[in-house]
N, CA, C and O atoms as a DFTB+ gen file, in Angstrom:
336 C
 N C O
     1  1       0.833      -1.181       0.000
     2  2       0.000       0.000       0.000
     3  2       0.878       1.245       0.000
     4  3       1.788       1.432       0.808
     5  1       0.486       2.178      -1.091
     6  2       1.956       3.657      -1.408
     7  2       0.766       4.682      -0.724
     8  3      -0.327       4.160      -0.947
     9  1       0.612       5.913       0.005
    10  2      -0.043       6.419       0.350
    11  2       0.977       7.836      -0.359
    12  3       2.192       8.027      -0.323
    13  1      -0.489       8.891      -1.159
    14  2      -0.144      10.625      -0.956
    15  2      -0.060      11.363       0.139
    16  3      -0.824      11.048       1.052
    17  1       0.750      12.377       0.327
    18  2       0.513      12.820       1.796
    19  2       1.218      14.409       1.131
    20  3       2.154      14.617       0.359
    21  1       0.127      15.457       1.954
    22  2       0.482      16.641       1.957
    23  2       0.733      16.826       2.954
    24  3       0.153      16.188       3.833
    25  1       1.952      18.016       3.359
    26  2       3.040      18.450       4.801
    27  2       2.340      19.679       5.097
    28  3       2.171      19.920       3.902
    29  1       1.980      20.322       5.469
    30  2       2.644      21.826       5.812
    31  2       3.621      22.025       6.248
    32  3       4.115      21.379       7.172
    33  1       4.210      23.124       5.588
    34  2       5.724      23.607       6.288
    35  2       5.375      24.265       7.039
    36  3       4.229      24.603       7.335
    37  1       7.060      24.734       7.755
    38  2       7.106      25.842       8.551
    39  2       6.600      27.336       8.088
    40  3       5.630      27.908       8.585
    41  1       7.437      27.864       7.043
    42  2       6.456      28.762       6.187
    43  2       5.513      28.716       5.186
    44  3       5.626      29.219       4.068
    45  1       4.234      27.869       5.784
    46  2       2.842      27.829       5.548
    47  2       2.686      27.164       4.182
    48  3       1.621      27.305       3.582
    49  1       3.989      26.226       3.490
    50  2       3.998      26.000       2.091
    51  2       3.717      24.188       2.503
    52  3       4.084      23.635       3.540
    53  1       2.860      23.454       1.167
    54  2       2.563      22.703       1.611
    55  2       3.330      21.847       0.499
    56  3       3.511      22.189      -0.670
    57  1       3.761      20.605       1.139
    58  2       4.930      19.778       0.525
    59  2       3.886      18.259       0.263
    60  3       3.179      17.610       1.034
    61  1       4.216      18.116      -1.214
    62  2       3.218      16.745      -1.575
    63  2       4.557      15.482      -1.913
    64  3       5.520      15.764      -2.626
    65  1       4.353      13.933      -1.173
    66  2       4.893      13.286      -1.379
    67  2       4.109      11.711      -1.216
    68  3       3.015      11.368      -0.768
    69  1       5.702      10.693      -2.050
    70  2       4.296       9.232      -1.690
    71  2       5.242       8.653      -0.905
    72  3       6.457       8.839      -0.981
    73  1       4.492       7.744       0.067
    74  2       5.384       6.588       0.778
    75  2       4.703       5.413       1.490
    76  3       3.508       5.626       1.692
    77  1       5.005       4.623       1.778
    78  2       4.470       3.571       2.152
    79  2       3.925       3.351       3.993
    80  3       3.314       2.433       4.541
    81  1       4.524       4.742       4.559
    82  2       4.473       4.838       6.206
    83  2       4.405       6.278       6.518
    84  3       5.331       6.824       7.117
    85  1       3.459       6.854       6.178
    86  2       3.272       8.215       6.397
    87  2       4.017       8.949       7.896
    88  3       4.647       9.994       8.056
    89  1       3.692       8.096       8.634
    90  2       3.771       8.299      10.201
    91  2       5.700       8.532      10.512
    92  3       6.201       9.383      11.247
    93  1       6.535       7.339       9.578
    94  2       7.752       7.235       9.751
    95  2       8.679       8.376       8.835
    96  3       9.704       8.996       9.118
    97  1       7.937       8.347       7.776
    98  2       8.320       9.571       6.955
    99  2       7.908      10.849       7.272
   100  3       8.517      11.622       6.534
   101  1       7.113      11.487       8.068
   102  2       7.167      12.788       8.368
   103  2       8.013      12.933       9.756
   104  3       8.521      13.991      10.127
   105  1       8.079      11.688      10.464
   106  2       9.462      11.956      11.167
   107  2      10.514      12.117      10.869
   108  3      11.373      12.674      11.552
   109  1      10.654      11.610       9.674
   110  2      11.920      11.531       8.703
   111  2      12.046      12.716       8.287
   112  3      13.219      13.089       8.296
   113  1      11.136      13.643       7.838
   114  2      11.091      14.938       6.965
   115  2      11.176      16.109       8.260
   116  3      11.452      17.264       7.935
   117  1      11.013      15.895       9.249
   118  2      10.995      16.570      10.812
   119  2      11.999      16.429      11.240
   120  3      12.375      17.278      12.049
   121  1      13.101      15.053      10.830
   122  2      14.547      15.383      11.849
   123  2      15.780      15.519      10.622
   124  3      16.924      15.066      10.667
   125  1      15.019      16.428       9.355
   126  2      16.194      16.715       8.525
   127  2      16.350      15.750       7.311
   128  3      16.533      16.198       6.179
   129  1      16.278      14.513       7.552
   130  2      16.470      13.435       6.282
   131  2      15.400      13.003       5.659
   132  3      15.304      11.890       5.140
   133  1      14.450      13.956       5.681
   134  2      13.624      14.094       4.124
   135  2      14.092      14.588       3.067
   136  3      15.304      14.647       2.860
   137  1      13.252      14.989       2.292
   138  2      13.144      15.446       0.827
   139  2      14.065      16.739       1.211
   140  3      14.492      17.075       2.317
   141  1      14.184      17.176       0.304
   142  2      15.396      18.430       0.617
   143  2      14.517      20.403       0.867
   144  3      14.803      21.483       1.384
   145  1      13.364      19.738       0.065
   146  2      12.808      21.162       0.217
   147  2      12.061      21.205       1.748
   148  3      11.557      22.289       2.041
   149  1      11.952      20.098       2.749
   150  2      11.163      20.133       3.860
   151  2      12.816      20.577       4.615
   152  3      12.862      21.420       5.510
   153  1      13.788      20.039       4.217
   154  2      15.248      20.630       5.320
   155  2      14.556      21.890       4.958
   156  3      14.011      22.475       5.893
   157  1      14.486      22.348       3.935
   158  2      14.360      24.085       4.109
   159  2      13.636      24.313       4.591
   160  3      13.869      25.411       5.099
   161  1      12.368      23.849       4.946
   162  2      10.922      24.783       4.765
   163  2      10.920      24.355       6.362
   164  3      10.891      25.227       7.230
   165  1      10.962      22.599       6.764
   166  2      11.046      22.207       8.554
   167  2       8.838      21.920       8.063
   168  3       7.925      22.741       7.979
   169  1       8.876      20.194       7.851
   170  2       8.005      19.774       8.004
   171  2       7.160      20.453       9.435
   172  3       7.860      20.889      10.348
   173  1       5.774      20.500       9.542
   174  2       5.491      20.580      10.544
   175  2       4.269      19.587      10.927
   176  3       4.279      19.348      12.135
   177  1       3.140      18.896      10.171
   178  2       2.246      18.200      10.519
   179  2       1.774      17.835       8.671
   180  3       2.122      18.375       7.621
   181  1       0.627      16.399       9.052
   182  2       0.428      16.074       7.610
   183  2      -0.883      16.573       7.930
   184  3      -1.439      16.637       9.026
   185  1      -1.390      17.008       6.481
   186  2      -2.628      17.783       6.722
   187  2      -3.721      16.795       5.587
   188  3      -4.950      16.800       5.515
   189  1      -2.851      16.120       4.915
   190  2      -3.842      15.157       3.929
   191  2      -3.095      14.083       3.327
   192  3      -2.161      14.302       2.556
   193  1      -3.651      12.405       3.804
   194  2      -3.231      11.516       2.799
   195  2      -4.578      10.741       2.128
   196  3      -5.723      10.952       2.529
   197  1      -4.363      10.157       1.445
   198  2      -4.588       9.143       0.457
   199  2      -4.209       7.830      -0.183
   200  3      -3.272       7.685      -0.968
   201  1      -4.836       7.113       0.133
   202  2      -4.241       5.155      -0.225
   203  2      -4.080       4.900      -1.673
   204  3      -4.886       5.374      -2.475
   205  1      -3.241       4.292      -1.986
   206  2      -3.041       3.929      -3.325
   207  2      -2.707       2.409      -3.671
   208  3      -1.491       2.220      -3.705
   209  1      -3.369       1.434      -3.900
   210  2      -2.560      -0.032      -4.542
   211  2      -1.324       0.042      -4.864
   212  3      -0.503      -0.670      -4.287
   213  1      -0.989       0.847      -5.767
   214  2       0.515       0.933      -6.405
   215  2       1.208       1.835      -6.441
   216  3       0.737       2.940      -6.168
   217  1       2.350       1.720      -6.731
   218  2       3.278       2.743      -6.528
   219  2       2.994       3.592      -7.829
   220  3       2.697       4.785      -7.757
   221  1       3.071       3.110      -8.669
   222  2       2.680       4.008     -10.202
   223  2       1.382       5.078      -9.916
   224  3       1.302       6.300     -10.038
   225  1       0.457       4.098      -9.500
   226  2      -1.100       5.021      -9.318
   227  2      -0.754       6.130      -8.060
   228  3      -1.525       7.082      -7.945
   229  1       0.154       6.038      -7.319
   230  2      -0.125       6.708      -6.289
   231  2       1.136       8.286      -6.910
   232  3       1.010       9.509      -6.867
   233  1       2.362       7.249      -7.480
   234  2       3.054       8.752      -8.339
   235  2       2.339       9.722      -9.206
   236  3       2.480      10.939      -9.093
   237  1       1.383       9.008     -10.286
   238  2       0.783       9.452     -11.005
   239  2      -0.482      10.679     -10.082
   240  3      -0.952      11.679     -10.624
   241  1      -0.668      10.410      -9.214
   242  2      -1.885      11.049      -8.348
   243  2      -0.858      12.968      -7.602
   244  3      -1.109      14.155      -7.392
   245  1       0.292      11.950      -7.518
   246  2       1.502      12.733      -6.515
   247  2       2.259      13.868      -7.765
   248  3       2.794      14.907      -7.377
   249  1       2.232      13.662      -8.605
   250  2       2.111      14.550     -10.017
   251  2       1.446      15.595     -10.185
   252  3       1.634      16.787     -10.428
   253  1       0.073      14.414      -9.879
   254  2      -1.061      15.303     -10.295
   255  2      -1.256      17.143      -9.324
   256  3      -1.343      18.277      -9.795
   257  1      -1.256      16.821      -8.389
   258  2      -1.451      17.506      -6.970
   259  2      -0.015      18.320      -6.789
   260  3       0.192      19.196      -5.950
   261  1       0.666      17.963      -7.499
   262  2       2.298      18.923      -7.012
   263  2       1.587      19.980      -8.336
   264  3       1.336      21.171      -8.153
   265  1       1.350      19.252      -9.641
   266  2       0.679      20.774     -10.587
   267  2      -0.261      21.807     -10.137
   268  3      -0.424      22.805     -10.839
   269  1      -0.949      21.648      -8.937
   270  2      -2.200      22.378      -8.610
   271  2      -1.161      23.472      -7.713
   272  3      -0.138      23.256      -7.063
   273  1      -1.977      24.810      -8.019
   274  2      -2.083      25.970      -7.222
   275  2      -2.391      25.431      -5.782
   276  3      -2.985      24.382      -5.534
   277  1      -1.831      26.421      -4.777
   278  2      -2.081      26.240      -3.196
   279  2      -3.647      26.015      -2.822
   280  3      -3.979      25.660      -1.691
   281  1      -4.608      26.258      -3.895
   282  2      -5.632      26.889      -3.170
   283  2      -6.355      25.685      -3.651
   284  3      -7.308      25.325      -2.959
   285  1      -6.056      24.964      -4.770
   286  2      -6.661      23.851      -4.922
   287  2      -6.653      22.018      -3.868
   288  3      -7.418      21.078      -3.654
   289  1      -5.152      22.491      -3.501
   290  2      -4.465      21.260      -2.667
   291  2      -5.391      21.648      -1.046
   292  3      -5.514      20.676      -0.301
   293  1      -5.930      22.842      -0.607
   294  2      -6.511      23.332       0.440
   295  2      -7.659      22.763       0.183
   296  3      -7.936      22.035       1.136
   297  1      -8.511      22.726      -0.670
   298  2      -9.769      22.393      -1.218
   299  2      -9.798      21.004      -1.145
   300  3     -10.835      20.536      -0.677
   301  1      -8.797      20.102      -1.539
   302  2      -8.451      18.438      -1.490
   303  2      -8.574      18.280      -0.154
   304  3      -9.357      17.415       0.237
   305  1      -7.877      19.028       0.761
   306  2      -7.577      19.222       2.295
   307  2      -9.328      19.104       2.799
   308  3      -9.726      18.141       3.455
   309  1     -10.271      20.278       2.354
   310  2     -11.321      20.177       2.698
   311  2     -12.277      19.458       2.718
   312  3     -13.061      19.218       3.637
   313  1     -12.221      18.946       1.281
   314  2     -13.493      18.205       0.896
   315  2     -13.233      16.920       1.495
   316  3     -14.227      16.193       1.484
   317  1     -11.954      16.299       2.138
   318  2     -11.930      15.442       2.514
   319  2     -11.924      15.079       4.142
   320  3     -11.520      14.023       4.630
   321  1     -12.524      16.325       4.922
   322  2     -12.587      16.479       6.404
   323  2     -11.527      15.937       7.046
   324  3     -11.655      15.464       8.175
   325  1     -10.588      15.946       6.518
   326  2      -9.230      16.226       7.064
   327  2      -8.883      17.859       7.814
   328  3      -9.083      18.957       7.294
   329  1      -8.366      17.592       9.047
   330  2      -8.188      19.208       9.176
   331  2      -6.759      19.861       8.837
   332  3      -5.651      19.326       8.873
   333  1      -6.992      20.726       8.614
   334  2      -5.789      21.753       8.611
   335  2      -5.143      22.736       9.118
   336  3      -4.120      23.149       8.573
């Protein structure tokens, strides 16, 4: 199971990635040895994931959602009573 997961950063920017342990990877992205733009930004909480069968379907989704404007990925955030 590959799960999407949106971050908020430290400065309010929201970081989209896939992984198989949401929970272990935003610790990961919180003590520095994440993705390189969360060293900059300093993960702070996940504000939205999503399950995927495969790793392909879940990149392809993780694509999709890195193209969207801030205001659309907020709206994904919403409609899915996830809080933020």
């Amino acid at each position: 199971m590959y799960f999407v997961y949106l971050l908020l950063c430290d400065d309010d920017s929201i970081y989209t990635g896939i992984t198989v342990n949401v929970e272990d990877r935003l610790r990961r992205h919180k003590n520095g040895s994440g993705a390189k733009y969360t060293r900059a930004r300093k993960a702070v909480r996940v504000l939205y994931t999503e399950q995927h069968n495969t790793r392909q379907s879940a990149a392809k989704r993780e694509a999709q959602i890195k193209g969207w404007k801030r205001e659309k990925k907020l709206e994904l955030i919403s409609s899915s009573n996830q809080s933020v």
